[in-house]
VOMARLUM-645888 format. One line per 2 residues: number of its first residue (from 0); for each residue z, x, y of N, C-alpha, C. Coordinates in steps of 0.02 Angstrom, whole numbers, plus 50000, padded with zeros to 5 digits. Layout:
NUM = Z/X/Y/Z/X/Y/Z/X/Y ~ ...
//
This chain:
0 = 50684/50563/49302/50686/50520/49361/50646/50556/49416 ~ 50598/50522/49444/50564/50550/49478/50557/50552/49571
2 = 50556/50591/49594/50547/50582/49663/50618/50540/49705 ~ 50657/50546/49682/50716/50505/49706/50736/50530/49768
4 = 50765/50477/49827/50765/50484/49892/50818/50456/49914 ~ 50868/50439/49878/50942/50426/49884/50986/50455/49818
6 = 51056/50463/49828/51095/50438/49762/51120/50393/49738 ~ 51092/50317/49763/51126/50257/49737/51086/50265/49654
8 = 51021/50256/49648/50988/50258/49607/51032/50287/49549 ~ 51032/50360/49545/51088/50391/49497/51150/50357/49489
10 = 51170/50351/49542/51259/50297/49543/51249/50237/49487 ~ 51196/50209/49481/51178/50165/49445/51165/50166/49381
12 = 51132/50229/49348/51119/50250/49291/51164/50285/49253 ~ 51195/50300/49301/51263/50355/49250/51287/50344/49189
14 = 51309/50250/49198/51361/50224/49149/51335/50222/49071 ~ 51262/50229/49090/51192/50231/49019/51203/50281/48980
16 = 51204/50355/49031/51203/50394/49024/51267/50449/49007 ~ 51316/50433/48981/51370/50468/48969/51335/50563/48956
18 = 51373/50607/48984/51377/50662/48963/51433/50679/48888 ~ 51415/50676/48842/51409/50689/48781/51412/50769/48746
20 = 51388/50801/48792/51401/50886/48797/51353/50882/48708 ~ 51272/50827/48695/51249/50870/48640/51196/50898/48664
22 = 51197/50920/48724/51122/50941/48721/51076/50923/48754 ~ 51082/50858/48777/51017/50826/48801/51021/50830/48871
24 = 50959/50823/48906/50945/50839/48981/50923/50775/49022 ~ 50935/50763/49072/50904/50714/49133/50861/50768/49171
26 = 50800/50754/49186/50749/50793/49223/50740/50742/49279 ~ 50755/50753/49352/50773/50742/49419/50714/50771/49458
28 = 50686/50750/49497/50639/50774/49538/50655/50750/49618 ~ 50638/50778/49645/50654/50751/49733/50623/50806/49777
30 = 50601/50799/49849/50609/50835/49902/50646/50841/49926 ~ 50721/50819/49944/50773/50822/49984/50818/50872/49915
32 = 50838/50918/49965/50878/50961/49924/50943/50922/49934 ~ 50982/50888/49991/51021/50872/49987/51061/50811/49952
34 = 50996/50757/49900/51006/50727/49856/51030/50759/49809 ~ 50980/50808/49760/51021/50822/49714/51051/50863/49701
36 = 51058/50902/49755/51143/50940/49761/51197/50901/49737 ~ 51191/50830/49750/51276/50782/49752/51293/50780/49682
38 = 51220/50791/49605/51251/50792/49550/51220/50820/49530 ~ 51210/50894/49540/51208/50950/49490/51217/51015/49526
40 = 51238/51044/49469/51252/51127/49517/51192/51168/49532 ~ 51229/51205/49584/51180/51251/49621/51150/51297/49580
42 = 51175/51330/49526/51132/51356/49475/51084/51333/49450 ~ 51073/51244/49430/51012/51212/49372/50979/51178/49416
44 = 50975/51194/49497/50937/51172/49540/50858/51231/49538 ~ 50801/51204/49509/50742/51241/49522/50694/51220/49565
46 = 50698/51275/49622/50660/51270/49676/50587/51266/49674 ~ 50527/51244/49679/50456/51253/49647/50437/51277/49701
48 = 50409/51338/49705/50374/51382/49754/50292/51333/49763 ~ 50289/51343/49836/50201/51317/49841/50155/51354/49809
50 = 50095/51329/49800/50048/51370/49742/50007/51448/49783 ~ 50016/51497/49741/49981/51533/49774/49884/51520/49791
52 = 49874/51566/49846/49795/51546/49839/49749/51542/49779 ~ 49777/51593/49724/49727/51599/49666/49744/51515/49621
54 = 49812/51490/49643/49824/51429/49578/49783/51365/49642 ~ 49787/51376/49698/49775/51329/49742/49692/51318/49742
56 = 49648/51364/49724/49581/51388/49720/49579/51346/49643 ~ 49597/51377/49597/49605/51347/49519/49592/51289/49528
58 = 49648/51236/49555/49657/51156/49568/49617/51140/49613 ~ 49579/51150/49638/49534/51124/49685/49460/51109/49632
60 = 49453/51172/49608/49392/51196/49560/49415/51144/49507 ~ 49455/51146/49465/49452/51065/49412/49470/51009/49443
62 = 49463/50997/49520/49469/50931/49534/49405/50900/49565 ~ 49358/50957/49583/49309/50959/49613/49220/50969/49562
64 = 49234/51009/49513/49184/51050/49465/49187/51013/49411 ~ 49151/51008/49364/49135/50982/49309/49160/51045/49257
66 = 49107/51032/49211/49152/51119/49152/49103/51148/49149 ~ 49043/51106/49186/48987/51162/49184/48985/51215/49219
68 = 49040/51238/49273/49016/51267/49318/49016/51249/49386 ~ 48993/51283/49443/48995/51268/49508/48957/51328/49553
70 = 48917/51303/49612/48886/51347/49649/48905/51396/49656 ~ 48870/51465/49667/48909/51529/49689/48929/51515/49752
72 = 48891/51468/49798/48882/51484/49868/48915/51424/49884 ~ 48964/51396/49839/49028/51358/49873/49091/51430/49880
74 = 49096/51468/49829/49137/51511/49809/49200/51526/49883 ~ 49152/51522/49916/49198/51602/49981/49214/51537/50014
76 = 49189/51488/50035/49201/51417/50093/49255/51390/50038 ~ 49242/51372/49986/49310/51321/49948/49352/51366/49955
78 = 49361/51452/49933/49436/51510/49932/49469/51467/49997 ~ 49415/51466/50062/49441/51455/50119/49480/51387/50129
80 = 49474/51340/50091/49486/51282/50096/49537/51264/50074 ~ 49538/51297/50005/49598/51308/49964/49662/51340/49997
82 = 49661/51399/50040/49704/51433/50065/49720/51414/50129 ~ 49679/51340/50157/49703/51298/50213/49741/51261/50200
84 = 49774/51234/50126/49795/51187/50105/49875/51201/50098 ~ 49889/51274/50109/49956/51341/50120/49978/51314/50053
86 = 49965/51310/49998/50003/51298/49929/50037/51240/49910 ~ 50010/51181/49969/50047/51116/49944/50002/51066/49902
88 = 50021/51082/49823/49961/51034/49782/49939/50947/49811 ~ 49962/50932/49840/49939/50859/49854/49890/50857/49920
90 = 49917/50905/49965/49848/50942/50012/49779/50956/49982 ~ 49792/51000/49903/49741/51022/49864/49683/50967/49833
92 = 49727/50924/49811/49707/50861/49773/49651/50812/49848 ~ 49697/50799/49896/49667/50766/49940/49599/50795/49974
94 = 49601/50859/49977/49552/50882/50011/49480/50914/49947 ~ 49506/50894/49866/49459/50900/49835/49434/50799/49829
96 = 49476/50771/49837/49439/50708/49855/49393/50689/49902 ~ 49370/50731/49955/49344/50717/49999/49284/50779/49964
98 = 49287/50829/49957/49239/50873/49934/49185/50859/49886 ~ 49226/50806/49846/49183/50786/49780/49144/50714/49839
100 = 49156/50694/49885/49085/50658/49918/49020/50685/49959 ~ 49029/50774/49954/48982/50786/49977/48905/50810/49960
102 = 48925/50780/49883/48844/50824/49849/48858/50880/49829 ~ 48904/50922/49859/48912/50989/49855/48843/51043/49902
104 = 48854/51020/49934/48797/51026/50010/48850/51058/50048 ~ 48831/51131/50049/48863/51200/50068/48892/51194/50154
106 = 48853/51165/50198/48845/51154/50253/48911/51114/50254 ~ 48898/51034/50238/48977/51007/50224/49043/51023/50232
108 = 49019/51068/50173/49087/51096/50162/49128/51153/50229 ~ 49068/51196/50245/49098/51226/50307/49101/51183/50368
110 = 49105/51139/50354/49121/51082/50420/49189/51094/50408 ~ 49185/51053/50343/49268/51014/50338/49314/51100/50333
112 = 49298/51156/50322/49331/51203/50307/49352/51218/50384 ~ 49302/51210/50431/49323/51222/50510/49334/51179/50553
114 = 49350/51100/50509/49397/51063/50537/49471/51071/50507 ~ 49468/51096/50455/49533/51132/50442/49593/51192/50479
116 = 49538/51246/50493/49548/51274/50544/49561/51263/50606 ~ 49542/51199/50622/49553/51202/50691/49636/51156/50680
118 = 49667/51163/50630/49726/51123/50624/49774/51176/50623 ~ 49801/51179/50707/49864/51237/50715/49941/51229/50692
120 = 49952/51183/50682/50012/51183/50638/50022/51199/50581 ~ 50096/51245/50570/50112/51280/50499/50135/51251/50454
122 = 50179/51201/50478/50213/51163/50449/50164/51120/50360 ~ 50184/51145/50306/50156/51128/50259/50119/51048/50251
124 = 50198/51018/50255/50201/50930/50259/50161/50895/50302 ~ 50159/50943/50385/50105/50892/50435/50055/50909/50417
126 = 50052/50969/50385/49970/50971/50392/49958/50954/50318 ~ 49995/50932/50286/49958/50906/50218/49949/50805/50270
128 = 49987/50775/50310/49954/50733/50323/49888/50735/50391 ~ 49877/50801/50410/49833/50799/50429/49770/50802/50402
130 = 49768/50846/50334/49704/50838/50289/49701/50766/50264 ~ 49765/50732/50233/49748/50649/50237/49709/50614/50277
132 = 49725/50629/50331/49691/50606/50394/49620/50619/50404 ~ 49600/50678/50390/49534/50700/50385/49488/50673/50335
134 = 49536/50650/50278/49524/50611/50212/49485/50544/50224 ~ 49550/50530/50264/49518/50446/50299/49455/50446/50365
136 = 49459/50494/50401/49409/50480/50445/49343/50499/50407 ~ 49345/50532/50341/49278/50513/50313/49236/50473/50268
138 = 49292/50413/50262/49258/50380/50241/49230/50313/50281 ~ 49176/50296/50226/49136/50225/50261/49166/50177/50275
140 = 49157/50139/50326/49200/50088/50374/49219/50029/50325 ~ 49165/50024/50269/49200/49969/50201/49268/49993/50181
142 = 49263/50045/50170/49313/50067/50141/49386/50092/50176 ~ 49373/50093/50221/49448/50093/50283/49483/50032/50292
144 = 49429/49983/50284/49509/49935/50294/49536/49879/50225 ~ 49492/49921/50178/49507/49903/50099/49584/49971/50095
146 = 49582/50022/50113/49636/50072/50121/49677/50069/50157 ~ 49665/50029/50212/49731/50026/50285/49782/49969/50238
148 = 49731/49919/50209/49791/49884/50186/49828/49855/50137 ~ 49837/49947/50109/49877/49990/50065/49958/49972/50113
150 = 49940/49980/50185/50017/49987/50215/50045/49907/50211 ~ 50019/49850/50198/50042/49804/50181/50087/49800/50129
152 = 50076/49841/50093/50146/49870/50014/50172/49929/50043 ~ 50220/49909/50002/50292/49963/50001/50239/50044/49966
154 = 50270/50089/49989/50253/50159/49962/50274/50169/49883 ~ 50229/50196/49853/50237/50184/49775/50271/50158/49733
156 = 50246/50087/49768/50262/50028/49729/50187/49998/49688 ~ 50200/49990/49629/50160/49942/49584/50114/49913/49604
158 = 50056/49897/49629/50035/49864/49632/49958/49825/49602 ~ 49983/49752/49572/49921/49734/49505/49874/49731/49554
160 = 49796/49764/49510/49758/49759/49542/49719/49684/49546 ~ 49740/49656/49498/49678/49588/49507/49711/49555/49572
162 = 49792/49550/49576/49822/49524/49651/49774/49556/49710 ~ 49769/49636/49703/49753/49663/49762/49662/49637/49788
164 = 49630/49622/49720/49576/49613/49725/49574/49545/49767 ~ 49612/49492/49757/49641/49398/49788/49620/49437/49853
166 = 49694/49495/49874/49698/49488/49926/49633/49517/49972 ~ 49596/49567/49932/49528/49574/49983/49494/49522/49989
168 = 49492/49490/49961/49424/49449/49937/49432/49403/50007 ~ 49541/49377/50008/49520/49349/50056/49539/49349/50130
170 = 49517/49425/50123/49512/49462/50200/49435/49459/50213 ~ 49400/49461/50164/49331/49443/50177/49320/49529/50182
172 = 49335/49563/50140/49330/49636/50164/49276/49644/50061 ~ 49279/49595/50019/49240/49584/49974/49204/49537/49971
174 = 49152/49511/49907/49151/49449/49893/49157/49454/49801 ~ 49169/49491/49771/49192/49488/49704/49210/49548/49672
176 = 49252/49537/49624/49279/49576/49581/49254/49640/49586 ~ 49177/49635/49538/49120/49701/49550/49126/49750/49587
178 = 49123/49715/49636/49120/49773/49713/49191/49793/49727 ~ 49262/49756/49706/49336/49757/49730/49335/49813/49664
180 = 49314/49832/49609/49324/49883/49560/49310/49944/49593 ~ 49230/49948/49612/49186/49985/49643/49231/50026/49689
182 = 49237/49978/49758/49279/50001/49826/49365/50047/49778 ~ 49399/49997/49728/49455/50043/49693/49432/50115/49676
184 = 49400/50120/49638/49369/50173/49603/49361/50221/49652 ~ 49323/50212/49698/49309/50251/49755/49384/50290/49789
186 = 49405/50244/49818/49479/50276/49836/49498/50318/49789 ~ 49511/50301/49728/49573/50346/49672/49533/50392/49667
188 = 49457/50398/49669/49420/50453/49669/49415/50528/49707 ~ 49446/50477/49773/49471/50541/49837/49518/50548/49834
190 = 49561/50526/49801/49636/50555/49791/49708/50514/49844 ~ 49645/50456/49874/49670/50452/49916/49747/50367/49891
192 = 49717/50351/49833/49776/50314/49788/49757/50331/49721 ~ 49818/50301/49684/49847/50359/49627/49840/50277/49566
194 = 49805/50298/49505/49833/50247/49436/49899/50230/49430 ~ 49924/50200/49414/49984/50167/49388/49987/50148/49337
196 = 49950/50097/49312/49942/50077/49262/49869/50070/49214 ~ 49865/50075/49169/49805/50062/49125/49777/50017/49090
198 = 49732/49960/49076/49724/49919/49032/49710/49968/48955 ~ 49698/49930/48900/49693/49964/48844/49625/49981/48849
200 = 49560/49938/48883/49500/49972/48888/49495/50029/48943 ~ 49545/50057/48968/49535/50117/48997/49520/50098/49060
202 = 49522/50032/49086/49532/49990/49159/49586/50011/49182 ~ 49581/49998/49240/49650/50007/49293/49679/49978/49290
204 = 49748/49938/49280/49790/49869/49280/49825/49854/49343 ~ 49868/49939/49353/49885/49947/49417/49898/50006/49450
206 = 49889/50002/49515/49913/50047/49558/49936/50081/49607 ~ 49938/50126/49642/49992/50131/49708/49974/50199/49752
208 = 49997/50164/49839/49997/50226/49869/50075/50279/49869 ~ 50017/50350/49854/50092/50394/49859/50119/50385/49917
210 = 50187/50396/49923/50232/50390/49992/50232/50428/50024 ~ 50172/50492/50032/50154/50532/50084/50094/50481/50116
212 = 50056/50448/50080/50005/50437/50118/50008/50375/50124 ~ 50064/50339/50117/50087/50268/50150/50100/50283/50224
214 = 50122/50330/50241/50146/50325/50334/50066/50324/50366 ~ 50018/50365/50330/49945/50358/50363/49935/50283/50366
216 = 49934/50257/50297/49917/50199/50318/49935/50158/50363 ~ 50019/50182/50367/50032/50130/50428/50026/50146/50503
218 = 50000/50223/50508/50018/50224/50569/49917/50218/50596 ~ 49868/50221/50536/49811/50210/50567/49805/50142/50555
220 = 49835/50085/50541/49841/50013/50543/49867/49989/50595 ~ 49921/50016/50629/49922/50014/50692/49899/50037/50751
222 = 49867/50100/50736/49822/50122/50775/49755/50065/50796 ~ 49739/50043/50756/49687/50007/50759/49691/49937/50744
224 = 49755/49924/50752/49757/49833/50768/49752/49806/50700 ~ 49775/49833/50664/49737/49796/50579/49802/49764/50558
226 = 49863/49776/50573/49918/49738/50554/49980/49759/50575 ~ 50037/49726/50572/50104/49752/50619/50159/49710/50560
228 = 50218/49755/50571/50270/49761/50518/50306/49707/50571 ~ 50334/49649/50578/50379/49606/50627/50433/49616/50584
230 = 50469/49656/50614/50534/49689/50586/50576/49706/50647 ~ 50650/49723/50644/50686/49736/50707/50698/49825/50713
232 = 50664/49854/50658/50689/49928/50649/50608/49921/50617 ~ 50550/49914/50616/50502/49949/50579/50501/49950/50507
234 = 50553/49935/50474/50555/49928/50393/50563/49890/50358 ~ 50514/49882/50315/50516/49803/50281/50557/49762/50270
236 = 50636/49777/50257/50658/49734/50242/50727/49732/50291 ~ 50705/49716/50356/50760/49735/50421/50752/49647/50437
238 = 50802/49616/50475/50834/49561/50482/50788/49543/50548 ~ 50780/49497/50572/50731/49469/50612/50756/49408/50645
240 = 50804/49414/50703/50863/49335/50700/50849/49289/50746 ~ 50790/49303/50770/50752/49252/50810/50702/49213/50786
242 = 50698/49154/50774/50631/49126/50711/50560/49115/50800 ~ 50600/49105/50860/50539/49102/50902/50511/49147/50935
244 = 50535/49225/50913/50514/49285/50938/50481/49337/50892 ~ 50427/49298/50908/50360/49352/50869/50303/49382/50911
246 = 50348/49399/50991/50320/49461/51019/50310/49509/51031 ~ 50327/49548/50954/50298/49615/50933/50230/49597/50886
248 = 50213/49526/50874/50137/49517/50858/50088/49527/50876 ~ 50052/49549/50883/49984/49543/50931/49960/49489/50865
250 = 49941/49436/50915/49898/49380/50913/49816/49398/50880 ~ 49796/49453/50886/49734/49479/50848/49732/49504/50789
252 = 49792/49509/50748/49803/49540/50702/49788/49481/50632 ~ 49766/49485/50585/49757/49453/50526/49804/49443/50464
254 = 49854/49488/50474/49908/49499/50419/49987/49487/50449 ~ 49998/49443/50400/50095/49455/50411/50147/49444/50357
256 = 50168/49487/50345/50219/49466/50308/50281/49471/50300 ~ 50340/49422/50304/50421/49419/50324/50434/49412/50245
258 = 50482/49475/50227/50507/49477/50190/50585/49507/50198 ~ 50617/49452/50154/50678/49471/50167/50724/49456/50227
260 = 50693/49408/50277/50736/49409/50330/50761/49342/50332 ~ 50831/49348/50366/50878/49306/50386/50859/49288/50460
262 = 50845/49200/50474/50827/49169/50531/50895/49129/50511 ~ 50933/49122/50611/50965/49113/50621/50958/49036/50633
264 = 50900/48995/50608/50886/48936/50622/50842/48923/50557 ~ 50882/48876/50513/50842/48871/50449/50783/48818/50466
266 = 50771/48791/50514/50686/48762/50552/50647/48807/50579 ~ 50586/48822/50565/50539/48854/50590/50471/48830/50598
268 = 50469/48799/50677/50445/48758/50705/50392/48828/50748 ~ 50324/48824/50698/50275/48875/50733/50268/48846/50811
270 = 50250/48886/50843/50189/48881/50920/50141/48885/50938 ~ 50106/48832/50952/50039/48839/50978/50038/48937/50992
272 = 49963/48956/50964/49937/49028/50993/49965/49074/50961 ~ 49990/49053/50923/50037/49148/50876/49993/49167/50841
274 = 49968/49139/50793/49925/49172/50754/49858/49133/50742 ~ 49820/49152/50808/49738/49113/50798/49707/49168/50739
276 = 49707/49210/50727/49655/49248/50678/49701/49279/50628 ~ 49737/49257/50618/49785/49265/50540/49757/49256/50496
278 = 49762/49277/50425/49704/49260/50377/49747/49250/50319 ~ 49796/49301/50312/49847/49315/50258/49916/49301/50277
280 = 49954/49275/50257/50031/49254/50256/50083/49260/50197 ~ 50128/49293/50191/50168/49317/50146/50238/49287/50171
282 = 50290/49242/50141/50347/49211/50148/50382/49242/50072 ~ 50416/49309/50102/50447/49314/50029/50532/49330/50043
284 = 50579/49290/50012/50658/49266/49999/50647/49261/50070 ~ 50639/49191/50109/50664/49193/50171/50700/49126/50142
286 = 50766/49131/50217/50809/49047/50204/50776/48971/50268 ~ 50717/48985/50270/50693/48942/50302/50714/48867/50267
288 = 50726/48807/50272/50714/48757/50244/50663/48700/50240 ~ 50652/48717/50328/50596/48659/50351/50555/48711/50385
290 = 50474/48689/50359/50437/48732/50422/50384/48662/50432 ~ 50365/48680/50488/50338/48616/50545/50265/48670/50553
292 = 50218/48646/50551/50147/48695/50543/50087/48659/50522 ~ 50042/48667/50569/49981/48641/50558/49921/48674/50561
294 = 49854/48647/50537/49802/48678/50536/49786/48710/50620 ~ 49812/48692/50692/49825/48714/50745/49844/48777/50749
296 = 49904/48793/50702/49954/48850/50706/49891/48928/50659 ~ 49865/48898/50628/49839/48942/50590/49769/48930/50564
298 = 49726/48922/50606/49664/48913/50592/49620/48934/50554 ~ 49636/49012/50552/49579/49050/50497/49631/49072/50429
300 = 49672/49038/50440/49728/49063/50358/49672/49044/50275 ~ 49679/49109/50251/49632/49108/50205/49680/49101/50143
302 = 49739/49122/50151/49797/49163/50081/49862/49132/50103 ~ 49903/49100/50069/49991/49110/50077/50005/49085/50017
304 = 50059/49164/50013/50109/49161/49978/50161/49162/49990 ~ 50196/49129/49944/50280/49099/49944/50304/49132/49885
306 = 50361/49181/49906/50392/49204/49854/50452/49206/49846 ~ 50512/49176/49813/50568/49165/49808/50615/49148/49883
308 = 50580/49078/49914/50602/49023/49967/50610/48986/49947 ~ 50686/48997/49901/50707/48931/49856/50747/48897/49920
310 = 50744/48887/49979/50797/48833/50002/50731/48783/50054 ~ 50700/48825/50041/50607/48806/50076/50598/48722/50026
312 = 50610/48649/50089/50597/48596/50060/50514/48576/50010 ~ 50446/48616/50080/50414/48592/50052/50356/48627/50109
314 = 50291/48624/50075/50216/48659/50110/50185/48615/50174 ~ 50207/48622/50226/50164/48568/50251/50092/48517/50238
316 = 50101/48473/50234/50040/48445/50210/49983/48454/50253 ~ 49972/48464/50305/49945/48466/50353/49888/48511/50340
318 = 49922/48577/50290/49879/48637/50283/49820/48614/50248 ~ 49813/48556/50226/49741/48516/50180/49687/48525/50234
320 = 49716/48522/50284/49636/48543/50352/49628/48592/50354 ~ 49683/48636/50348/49644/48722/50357/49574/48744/50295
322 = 49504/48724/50351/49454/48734/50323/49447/48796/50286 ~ 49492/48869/50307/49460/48933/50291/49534/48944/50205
324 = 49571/48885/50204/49606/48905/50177/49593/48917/50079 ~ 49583/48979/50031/49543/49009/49991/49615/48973/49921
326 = 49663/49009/49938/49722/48990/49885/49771/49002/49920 ~ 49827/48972/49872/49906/48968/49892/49939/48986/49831
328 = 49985/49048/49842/50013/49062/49784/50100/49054/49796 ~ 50116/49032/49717/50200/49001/49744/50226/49031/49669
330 = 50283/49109/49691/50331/49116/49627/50408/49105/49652 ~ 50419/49068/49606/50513/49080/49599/50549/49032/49665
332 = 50501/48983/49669/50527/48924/49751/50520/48863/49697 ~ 50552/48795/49737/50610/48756/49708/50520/48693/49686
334 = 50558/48663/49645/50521/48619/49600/50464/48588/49653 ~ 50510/48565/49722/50470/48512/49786/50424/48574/49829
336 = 50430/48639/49836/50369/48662/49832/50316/48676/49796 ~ 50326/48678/49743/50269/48682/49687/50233/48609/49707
338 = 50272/48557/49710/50237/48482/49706/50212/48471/49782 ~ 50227/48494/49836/50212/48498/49870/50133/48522/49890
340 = 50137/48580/49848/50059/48619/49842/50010/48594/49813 ~ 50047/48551/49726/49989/48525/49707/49951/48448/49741
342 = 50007/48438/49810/49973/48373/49820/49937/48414/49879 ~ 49939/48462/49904/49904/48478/49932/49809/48490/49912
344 = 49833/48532/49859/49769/48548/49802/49747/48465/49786 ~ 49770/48401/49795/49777/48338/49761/49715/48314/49833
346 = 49742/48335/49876/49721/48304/49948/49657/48350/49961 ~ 49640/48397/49945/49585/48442/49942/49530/48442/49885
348 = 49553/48407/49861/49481/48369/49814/49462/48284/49836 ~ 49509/48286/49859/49520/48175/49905/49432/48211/49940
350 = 49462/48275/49981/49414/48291/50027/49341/48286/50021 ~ 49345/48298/49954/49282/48327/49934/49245/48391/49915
352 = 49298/48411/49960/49273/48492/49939/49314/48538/49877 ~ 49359/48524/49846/49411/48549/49801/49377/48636/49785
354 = 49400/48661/49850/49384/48742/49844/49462/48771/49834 ~ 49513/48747/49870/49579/48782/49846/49593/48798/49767
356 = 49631/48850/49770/49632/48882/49722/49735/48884/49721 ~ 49775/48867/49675/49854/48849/49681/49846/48905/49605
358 = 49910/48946/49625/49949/48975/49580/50014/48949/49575 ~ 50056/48958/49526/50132/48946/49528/50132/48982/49466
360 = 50196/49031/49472/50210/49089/49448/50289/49064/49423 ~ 50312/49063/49363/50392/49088/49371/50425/49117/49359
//
């Protein structure tokens, strides 16, 4: 079990797992010592020391070098780089993701080695998200806000890539597949997201940001206006009991998504001006019943999904005018939204133009 950050998780697995006294082991992993203290003794607790400079130098060099070899005259600048990283391998990993974009152009490298340096904190953890950080400010502006919105998902959580590809495409941050592989590739290349899954041709199926470098994403997504969590505590799945108070929105933002929350008014009657440049919309288990919404409310909506709003009557019809609108995806909501959508998709070929694109998932 890996990386675990509570003990409900275990509370849950136990009953599977009878102790049997033949032998066999559960292998537990975590940062919080004070998780798995609660079920196992202080003796079969192994502490993993950070890497020394010679293993921290090692892992840089096979994350960075081929097997042919490597410059002499990286040698003394990477030791240095390596031993900025104070022995925390995911520091190591991140900052050979950024190394492997420089050609291996000596100069480079003593940049980034004395922007390292100039990072005065000891603390292992900040400054492994400060080399993140350094991670992200070097890359190309395509590629930052194909990565910022990584913080739109949960921290190493799953995620399929052909979905993730929908969702660039219709941020307009792609225009096909090709290039949505390309821009992937690139990232997992810097270390900066991780495989998950594999197709059998050695494709990506899926994948995810680690939960160190999910807080970057969210906190340079808000830094820069790219999207906001409308939550009452900041965390995805916090209660929200006002359906007409969405003035922690900024109105410039393109992304939203309510998941999980309880409105204290099962009508949700949008307002003129909330979201003129919205593009993406995510409705997942809310108890809305009726929503009242027009091509007014949401002008540039390119994407919505509906995901388990089974008490949700039905899609406004109205949304057949939203000119910018690309697809509508609907899993696990009640028979009269599905039919709802396809008369929508029904009314969008009336148009002439039959560009919508309808999923229904169950």
């Amino acid at each position: 079990m890996d990386d675990m950050w509570n003990i409900e998780a275990w509370n849950e697995l136990q009953n599977p797992f009878p102790d049997d006294r033949n032998g066999s082991k559960i292998l537990i992993t975590s940062r919080l010592h004070h998780v798995v203290s609660q079920f196992t003794e202080e003796g079969d607790l192994l502490n993993l020391r950070p890497l020394s400079e010679n293993e921290s130098w090692e892992l840089l060099k096979r994350k960075v070098f081929t097997e042919e070899g490597y410059p002499e005259a990286l040698v003394e600048v990477g030791k240095e780089i390596a031993r900025n990283c104070q022995g925390l391998p995911l520091s190591v990993v991140a900052i050979s993701g950024l190394l492997k974009t420089t050609n291996m152009i000596c100069d480079m490298w003593k940049a980034i080695s004395e922007s390292l340096n100039s990072l005065i904190v000891n603390d292992p953890q900040t400054r492994c998200l400060d080399i993140l950080e350094l991670s992200y400010n070097h890359l190309p502006d395509y590629l930052k806000a194909c990565f910022l919105y990584f913080g739109a998902f949960q921290g190493n959580k799953k995620i399929p890539v052909q979905k993730l590809m929908w969702l660039w495409m219709a941020e307009g941050f792609i225009q096909d597949n090709d290039l949505a592989k390309d821009y992937l590739r690139d990232l997992i290349e810097r270390s900066l997201i991780i495989f998950a899954k594999r197709r059998s041709n050695g494709g990506v199926k899926a994948c995810r940001v680690h939960d160190t470098v999910h807080p970057l994403c969210l906190l340079k997504a808000k830094q820069e206006n790219f999207l906001s969590l409308i939550t009452s505590d900041d965390e995805p799945h916090a209660s929200f009991h006002d359906i007409l108070d969405f003035e922690d929105f900024d109105p410039s933002n393109s992304v939203l998504k309510l998941v999980s929350i309880v409105f204290e008014d099962t009508t949700w009657e949008m307002s003129d001006d909330e979201f003129p440049e919205l593009k993406f919309l995510k409705l997942d288990n809310l108890n809305i019943a009726e929503w009242i919404a027009s091509e007014d409310h949401m002008p540039k909506l390119e994407r919505l999904v509906l995901q388990k709003c089974e008490k949700l009557n039905d899609v406004p019809i109205d949304f057949v005018e939203i000119s910018t609108l690309q697809m509508i995806e609907v899993q696990r909501c009640g028979d009269s939204v599905e039919k709802s959508v396809m008369k929508i998709k029904v009314e969008d070929k009336h148009f002439g133009t039959d560009d919508l694109k309808v999923l229904i998932i169950h």
